[in-house]
C-alpha positions as CSV (number, residue, x, y, z in Angstrom):
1,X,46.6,-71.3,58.5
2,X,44.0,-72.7,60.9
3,X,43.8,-71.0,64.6
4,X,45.2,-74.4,66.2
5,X,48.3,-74.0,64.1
6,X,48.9,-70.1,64.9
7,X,48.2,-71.1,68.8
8,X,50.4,-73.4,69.0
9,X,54.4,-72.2,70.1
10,X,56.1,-74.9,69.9
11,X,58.4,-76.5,72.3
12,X,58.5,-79.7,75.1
13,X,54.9,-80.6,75.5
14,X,53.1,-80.5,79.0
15,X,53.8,-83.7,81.5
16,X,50.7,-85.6,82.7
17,X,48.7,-84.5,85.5
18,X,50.2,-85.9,88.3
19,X,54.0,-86.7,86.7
20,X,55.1,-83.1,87.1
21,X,57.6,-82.1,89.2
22,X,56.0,-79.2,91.1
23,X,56.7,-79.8,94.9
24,X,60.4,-78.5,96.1
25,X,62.0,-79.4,99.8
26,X,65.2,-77.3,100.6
27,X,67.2,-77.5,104.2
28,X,70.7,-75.1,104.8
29,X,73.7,-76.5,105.3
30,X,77.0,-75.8,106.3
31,X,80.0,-75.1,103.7
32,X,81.6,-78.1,105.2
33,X,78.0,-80.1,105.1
34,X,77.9,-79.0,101.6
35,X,81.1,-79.8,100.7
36,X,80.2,-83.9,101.7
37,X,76.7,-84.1,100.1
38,X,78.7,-82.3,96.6
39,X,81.4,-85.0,96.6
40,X,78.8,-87.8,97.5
41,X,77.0,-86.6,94.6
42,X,80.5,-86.4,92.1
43,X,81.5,-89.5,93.0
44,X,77.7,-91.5,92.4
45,X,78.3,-89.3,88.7
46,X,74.9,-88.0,88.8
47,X,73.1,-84.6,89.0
48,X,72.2,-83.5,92.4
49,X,68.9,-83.6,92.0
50,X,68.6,-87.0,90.5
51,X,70.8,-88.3,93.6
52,X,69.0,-86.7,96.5
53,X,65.7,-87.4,94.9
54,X,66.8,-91.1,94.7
55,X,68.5,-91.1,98.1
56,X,64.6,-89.8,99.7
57,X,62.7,-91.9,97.7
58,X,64.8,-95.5,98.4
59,X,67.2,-94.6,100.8
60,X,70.3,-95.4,98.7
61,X,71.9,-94.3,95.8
62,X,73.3,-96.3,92.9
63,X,76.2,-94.9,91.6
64,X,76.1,-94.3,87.8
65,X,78.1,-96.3,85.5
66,X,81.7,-94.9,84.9
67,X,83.8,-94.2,81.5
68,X,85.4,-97.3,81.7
69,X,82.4,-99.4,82.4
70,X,80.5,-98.0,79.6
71,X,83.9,-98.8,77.4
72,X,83.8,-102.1,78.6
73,X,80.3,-102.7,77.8
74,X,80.5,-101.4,74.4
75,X,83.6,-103.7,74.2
76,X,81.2,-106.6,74.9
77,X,79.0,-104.6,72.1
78,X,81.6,-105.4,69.5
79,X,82.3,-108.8,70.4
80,X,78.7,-109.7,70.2
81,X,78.7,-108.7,66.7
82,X,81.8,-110.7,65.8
83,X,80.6,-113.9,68.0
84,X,77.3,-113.7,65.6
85,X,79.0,-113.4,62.5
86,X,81.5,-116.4,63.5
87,X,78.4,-118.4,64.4
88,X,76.8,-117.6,61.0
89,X,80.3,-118.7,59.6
90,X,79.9,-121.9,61.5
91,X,76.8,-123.0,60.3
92,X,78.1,-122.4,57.1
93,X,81.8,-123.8,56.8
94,X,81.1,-126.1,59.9
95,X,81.4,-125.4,63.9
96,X,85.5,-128.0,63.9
97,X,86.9,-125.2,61.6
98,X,86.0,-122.2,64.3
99,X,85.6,-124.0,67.3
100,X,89.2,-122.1,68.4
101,X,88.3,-118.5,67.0
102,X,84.8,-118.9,69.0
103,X,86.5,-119.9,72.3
104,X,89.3,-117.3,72.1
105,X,86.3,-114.6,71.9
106,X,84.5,-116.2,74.6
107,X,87.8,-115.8,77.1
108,X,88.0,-112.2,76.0
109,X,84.6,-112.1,77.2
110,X,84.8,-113.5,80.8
111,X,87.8,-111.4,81.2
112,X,85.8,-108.3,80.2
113,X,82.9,-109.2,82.8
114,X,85.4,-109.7,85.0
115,X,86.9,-106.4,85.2
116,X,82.9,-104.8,85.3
């Protein structure tokens, strides 16, 4: 073994100069203060640090994406696949034969985007 392998121990490596995290604000509050600022954060779905460190920074707070968003969206995923395998079928057997399969997928999809 060389001395730069036995120095080296292993885990996350070191952020860039000037990317690290090192500066902390902090401010009391009371339990019923708390108690708002800890739902705000439940309900955006994010950690409290990522939400009051966005809230600072821009002033607002997008919420995260829920459970059924990201259900929806991987919804759309799967019909994305299917629409490019029905489009590979159409240039093969001809775009008249699956003109009605194609259309049915592209209402499921509006209705989809819809609901997001």
């Amino acid at each position: 073994m060389t001395d730069n392998e036995k120095s080296h121990k292993g885990g996350r490596p070191k952020s860039a100069k000037g990317k690290a995290r090192t500066k902390t604000i902090s401010t009391r509050l009371t339990l019923a203060e708390w108690k708002a600022v800890m739902k705000r954060i439940t309900d955006a779905g994010k950690k409290p640090s990522h939400f009051l460190r966005e809230l600072l920074l821009h002033g607002k707070v997008e919420a995260a994406r829920t459970l059924e968003d990201r259900r929806q969206i991987r919804m759309l995923e799967g019909g994305c696949n299917n629409l490019n395998q029905l489009a590979k079928m159409a240039h093969q057997q001809g775009f008249s034969l699956l003109k009605g399969k194609i259309m049915d997928l592209l209402g499921k999809f509006n209705k989809i985007i819809e609901r997001i």
